[in-house]
ROSE-18503 format. One record per residue: residue in one letter; x, y, z of N, C-alpha, C in turn; residue number from 1. Coordinates in pm, 1 decimal. Example, Ala and Ser with C-alpha at 12.3 -4.5 7.8 and 13.67 -1.06 7.14 Angstrom:
BEGIN
+------+----------+----------+----------+----------+----------+----------+----------+----------+----------+-----+
| type |     n_c1 |     n_c2 |     n_c3 |    ca_c1 |    ca_c2 |    ca_c3 |     c_c1 |     c_c2 |     c_c3 | seq |
+------+----------+----------+----------+----------+----------+----------+----------+----------+----------+-----+
|    A |   1319.0 |   -569.0 |    780.0 |   1230.0 |   -450.0 |    780.0 |   1320.0 |   -330.0 |    780.0 |   1 |
|    S |   1285.0 |   -225.0 |    708.0 |   1367.0 |   -106.0 |    714.0 |   1290.0 |      3.0 |    787.0 |   2 |
+------+----------+----------+----------+----------+----------+----------+----------+----------+----------+-----+
! end
This chain:
BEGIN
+------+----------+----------+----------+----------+----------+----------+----------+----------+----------+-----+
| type |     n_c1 |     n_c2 |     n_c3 |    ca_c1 |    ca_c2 |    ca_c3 |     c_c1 |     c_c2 |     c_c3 | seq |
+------+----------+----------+----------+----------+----------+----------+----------+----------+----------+-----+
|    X |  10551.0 |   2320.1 |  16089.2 |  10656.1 |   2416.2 |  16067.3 |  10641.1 |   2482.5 |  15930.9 |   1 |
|    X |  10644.8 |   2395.9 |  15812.2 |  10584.8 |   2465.3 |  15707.1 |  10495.9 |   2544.3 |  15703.7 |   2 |
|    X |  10379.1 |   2565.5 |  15790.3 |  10285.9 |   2632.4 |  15821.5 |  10310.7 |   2789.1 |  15862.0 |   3 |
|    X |  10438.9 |   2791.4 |  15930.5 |  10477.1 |   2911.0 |  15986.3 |  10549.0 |   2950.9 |  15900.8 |   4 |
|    X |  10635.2 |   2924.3 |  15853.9 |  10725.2 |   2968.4 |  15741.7 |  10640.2 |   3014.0 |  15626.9 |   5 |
|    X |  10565.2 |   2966.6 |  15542.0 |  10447.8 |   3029.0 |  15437.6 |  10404.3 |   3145.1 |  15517.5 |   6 |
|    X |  10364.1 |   3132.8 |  15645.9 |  10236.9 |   3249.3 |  15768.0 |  10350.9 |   3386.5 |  15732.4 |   7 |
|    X |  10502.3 |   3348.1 |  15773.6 |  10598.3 |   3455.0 |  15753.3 |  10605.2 |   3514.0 |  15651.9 |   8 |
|    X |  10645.3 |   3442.3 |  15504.2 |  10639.6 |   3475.4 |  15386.5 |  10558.5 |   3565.3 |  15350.8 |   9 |
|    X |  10394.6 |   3514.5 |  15383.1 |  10320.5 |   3592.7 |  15368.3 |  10350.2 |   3718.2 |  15399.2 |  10 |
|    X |  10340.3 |   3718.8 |  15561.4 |  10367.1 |   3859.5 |  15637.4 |  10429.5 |   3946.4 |  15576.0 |  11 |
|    X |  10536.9 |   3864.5 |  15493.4 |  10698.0 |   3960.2 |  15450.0 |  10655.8 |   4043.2 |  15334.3 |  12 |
|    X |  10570.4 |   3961.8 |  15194.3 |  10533.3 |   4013.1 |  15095.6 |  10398.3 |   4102.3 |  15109.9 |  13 |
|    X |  10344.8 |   4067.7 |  15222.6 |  10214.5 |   4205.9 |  15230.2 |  10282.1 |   4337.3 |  15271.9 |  14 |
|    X |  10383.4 |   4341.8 |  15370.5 |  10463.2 |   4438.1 |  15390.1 |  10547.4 |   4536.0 |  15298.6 |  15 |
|    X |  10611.7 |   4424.4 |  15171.9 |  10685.2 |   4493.3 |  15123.6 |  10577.1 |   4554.1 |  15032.3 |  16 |
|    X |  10499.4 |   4508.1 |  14987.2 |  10383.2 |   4586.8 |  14908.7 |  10296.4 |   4695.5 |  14940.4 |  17 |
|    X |  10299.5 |   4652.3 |  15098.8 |  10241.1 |   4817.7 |  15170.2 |  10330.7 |   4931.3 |  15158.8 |  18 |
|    X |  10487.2 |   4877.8 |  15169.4 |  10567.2 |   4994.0 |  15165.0 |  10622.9 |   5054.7 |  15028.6 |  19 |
|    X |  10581.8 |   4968.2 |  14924.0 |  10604.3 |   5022.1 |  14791.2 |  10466.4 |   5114.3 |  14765.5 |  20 |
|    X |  10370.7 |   5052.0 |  14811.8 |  10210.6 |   5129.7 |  14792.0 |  10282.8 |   5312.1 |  14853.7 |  21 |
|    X |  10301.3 |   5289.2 |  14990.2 |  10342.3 |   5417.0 |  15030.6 |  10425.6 |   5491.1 |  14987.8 |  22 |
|    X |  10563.9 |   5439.5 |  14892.5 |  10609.1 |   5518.4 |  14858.1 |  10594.1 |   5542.3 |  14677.8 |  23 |
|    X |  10436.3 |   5536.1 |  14615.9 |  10443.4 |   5518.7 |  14522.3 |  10437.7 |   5628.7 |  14468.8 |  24 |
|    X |  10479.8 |   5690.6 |  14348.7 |  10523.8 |   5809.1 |  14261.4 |  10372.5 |   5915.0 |  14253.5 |  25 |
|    X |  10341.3 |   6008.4 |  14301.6 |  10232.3 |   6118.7 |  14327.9 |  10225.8 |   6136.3 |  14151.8 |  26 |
|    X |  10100.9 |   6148.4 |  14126.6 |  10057.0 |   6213.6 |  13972.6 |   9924.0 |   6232.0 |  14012.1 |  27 |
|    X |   9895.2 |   6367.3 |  13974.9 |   9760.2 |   6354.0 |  13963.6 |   9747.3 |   6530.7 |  13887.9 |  28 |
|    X |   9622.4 |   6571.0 |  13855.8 |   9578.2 |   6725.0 |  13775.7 |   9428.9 |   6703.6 |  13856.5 |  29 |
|    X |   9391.3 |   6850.8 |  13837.6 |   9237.4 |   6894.7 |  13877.2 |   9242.9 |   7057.1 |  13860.2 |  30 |
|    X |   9101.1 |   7012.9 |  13856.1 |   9051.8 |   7188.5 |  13822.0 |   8933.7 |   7188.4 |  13894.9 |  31 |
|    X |   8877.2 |   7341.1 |  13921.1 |   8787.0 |   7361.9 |  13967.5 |   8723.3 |   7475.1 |  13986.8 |  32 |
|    X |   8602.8 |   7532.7 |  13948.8 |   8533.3 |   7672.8 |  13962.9 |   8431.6 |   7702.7 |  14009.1 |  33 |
|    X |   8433.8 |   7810.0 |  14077.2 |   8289.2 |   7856.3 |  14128.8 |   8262.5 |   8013.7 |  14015.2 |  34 |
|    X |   8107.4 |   8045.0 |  14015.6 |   8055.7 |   8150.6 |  13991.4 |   7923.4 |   8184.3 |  14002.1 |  35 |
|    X |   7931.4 |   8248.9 |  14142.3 |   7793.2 |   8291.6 |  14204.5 |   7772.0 |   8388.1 |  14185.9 |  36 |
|    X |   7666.0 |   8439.0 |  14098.1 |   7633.5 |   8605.5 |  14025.0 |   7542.6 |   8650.7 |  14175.6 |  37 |
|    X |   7488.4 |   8535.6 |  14253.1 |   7426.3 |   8614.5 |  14340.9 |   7503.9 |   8637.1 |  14445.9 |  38 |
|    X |   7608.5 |   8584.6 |  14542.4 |   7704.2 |   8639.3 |  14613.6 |   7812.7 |   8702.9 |  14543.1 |  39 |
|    X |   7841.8 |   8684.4 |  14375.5 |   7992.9 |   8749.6 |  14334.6 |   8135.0 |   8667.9 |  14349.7 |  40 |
|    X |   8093.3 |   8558.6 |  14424.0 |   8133.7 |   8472.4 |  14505.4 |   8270.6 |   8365.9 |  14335.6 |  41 |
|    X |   8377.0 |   8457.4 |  14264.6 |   8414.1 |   8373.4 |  14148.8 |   8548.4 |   8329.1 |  14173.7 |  42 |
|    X |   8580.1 |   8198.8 |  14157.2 |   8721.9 |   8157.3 |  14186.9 |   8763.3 |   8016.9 |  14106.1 |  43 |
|    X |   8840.0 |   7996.2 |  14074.1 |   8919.9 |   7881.1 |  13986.4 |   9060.5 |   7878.8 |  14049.4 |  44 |
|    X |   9116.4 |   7743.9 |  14049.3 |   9213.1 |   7604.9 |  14036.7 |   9228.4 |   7589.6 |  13983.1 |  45 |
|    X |   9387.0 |   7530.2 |  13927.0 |   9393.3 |   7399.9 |  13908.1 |   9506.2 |   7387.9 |  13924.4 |  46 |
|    X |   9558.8 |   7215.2 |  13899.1 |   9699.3 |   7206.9 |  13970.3 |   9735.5 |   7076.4 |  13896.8 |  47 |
|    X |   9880.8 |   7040.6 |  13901.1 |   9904.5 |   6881.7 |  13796.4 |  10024.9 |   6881.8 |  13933.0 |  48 |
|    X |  10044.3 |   6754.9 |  13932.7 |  10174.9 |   6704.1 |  14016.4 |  10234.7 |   6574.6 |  13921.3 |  49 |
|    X |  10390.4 |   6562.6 |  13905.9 |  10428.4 |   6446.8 |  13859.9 |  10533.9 |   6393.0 |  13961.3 |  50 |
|    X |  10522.5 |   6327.5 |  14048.1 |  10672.6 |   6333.0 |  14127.9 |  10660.7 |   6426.8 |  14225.9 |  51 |
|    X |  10792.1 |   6516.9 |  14237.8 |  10778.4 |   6611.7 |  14353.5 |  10786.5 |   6780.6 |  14266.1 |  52 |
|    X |  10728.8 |   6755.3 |  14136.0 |  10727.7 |   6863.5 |  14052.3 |  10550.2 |   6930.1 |  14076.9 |  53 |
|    X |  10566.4 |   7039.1 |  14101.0 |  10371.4 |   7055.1 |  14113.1 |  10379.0 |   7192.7 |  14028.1 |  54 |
|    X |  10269.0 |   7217.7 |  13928.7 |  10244.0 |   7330.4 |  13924.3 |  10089.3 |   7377.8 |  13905.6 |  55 |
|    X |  10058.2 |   7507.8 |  13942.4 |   9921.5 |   7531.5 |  13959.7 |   9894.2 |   7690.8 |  13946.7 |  56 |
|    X |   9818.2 |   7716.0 |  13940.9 |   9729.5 |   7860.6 |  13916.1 |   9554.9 |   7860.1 |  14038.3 |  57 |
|    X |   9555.9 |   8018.0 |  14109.0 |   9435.9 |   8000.8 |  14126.7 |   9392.6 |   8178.6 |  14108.0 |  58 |
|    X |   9296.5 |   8182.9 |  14079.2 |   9201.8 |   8305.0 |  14065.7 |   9101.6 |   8362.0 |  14172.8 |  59 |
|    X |   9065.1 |   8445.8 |  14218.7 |   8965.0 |   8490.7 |  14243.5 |   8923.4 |   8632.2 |  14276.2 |  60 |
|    X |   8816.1 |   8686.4 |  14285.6 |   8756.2 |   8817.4 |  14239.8 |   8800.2 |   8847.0 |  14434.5 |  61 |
|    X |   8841.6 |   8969.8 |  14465.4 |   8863.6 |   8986.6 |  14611.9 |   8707.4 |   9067.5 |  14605.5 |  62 |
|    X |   8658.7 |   9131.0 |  14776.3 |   8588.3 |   9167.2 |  14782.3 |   8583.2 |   9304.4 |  14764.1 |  63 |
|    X |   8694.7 |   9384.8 |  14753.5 |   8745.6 |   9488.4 |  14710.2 |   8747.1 |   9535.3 |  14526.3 |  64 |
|    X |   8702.5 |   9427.5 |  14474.5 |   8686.5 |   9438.6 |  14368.0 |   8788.4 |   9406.8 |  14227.7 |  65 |
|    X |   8918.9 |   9359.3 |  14291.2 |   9033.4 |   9322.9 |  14232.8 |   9028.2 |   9240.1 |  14196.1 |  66 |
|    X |   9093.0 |   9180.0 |  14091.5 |   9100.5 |   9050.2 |  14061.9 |   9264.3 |   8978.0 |  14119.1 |  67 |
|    X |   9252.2 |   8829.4 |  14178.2 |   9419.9 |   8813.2 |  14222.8 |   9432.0 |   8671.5 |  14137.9 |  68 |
|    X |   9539.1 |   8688.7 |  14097.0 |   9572.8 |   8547.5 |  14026.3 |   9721.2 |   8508.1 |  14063.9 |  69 |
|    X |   9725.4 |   8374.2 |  14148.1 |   9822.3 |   8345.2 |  14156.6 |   9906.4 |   8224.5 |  14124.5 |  70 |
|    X |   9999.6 |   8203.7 |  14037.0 |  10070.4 |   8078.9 |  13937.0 |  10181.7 |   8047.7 |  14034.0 |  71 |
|    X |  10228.8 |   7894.2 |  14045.9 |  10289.7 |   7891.6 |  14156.5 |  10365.1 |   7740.4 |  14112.0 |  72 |
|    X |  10486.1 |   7684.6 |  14150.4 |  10568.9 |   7575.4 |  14117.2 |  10642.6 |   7564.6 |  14205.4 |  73 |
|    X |  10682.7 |   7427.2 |  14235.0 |  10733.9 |   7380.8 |  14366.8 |  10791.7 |   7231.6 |  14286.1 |  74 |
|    X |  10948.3 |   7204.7 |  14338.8 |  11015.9 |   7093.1 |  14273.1 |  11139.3 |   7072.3 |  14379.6 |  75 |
|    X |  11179.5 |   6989.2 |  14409.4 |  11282.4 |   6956.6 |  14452.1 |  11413.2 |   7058.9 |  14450.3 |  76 |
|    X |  11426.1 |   7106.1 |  14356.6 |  11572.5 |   7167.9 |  14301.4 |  11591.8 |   7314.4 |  14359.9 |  77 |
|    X |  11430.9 |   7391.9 |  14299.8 |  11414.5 |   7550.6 |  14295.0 |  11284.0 |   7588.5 |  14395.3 |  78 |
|    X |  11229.4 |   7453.2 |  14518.5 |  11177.9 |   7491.3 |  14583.9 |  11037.5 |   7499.1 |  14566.1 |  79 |
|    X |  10970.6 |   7631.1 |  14653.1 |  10885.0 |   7666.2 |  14596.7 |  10841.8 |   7849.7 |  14506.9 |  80 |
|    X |  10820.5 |   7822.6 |  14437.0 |  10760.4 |   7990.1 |  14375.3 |  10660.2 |   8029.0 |  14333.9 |  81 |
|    X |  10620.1 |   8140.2 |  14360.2 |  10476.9 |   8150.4 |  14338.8 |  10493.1 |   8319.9 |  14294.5 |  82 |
|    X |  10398.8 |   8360.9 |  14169.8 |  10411.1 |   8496.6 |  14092.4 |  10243.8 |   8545.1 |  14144.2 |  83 |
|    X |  10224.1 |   8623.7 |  14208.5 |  10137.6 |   8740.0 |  14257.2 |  10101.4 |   8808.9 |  14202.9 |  84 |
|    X |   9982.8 |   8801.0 |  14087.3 |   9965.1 |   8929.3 |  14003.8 |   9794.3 |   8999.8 |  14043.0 |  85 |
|    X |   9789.3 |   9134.9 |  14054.8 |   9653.0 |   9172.5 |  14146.2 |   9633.8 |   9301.0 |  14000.5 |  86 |
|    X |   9482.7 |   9265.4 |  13917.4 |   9414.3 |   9364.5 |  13833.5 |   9296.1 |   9461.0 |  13890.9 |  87 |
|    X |   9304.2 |   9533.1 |  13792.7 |   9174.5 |   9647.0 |  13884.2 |   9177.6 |   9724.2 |  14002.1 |  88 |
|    X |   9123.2 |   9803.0 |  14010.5 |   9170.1 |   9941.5 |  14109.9 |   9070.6 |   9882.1 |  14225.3 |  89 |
|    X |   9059.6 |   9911.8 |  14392.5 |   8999.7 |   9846.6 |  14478.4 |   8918.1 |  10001.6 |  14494.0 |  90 |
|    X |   8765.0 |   9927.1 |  14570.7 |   8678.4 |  10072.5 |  14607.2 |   8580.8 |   9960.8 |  14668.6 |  91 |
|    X |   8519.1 |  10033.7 |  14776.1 |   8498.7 |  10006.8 |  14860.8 |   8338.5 |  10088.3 |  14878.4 |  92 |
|    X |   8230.9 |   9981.8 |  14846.6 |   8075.7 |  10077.4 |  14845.7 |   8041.6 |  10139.9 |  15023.6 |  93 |
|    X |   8017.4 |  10278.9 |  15045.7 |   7959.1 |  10346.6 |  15104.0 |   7836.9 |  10275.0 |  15201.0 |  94 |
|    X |   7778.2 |  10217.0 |  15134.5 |   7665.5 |  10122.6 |  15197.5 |   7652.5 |   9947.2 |  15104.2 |  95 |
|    X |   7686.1 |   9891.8 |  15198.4 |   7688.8 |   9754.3 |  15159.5 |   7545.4 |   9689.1 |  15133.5 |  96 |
|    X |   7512.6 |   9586.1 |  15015.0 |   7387.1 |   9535.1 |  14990.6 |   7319.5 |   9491.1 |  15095.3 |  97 |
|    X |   7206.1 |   9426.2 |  15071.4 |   7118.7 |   9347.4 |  15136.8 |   7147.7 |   9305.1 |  15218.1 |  98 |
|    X |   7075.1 |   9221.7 |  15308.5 |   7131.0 |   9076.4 |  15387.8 |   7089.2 |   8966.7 |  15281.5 |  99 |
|    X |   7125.6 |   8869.7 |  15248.9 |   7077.8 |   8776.5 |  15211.2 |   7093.7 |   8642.4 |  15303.8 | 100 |
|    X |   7066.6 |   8542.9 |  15288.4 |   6989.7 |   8426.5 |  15356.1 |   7116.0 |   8339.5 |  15358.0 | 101 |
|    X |   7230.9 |   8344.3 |  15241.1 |   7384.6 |   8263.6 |  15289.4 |   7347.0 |   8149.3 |  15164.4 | 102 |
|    X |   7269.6 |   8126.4 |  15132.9 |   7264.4 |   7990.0 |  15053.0 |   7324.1 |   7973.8 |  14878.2 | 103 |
|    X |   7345.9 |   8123.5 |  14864.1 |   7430.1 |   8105.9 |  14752.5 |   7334.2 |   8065.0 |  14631.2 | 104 |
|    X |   7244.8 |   8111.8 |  14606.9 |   7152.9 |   8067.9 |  14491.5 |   7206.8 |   8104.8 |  14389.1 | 105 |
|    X |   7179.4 |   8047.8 |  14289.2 |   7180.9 |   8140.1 |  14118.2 |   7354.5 |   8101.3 |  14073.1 | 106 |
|    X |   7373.5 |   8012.9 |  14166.0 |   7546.6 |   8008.0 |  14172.1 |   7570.5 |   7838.2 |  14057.4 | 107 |
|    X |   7713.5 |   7827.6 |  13995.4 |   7716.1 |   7736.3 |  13959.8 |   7890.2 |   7682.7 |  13983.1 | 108 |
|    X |   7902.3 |   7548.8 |  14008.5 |   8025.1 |   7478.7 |  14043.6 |   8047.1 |   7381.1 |  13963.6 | 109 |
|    X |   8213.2 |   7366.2 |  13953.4 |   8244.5 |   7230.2 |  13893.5 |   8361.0 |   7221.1 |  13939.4 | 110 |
|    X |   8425.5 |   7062.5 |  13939.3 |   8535.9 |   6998.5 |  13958.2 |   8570.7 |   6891.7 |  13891.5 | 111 |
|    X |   8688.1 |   6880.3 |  13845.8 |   8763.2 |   6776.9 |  13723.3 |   8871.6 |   6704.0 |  13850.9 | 112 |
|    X |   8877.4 |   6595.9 |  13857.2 |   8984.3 |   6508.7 |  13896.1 |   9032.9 |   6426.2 |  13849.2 | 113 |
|    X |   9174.0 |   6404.9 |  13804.2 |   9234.9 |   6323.3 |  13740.4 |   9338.8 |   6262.1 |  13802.2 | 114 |
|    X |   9314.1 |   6105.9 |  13905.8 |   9481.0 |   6074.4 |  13959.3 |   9510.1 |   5946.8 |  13896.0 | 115 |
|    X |   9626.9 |   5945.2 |  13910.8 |   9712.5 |   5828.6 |  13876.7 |   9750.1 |   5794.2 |  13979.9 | 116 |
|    X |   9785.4 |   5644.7 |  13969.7 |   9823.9 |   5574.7 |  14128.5 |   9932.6 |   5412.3 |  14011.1 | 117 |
+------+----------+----------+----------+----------+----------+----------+----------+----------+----------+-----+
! end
């Protein structure tokens, strides 16, 4: 009988630890960029969360030639919001480049991750 009673115990404290694991407090930041001079191909991230507070920014060059950057926050209280800001006039080339092969050469990437648990 002792045997079962410890077997339970057990059961009880792996449980409650799975369910504290699941509901444990979100933190984490990251960043991240591309810039491919041979596709044009340029864009950046990044983002921090503490709780149910997030805020973040992302960039990138459209194919139109604009630049779009968008900053954005999301919290419990005020939701989510996000500010839309678009630079540079759009134009559109007459005859489009090359074909190229898709592989993205000449290009360079990075990514930063930072979580807390």
């Amino acid at each position: 009988m002792f045997k079962f009673v410890a077997l339970i115990a057990c059961l009880a404290i792996a449980v409650l630890a799975h369910e504290e694991e699941h509901h444990a407090h979100p933190k984490y930041k990251f960043e991240y960029g591309v810039k491919d001079s041979h596709t044009g191909d340029n864009k950046e991230q990044w983002e921090h969360r503490d709780g149910d507070a997030v805020e973040g920014s992302y960039s990138l060059h459209e194919p139109d030639g604009t630049h779009r950057v968008v900053n954005y926050k999301s919290d419990k209280h005020a939701g989510f919001q996000a500010h839309v800001q678009r630079a540079g006039h759009a134009s559109h080339p007459a005859v489009y480049g090359e074909h190229h092969d898709g592989h993205g050469h000449g290009g360079e990437s990075y990514a930063n991750i930072d979580q807390h648990h």
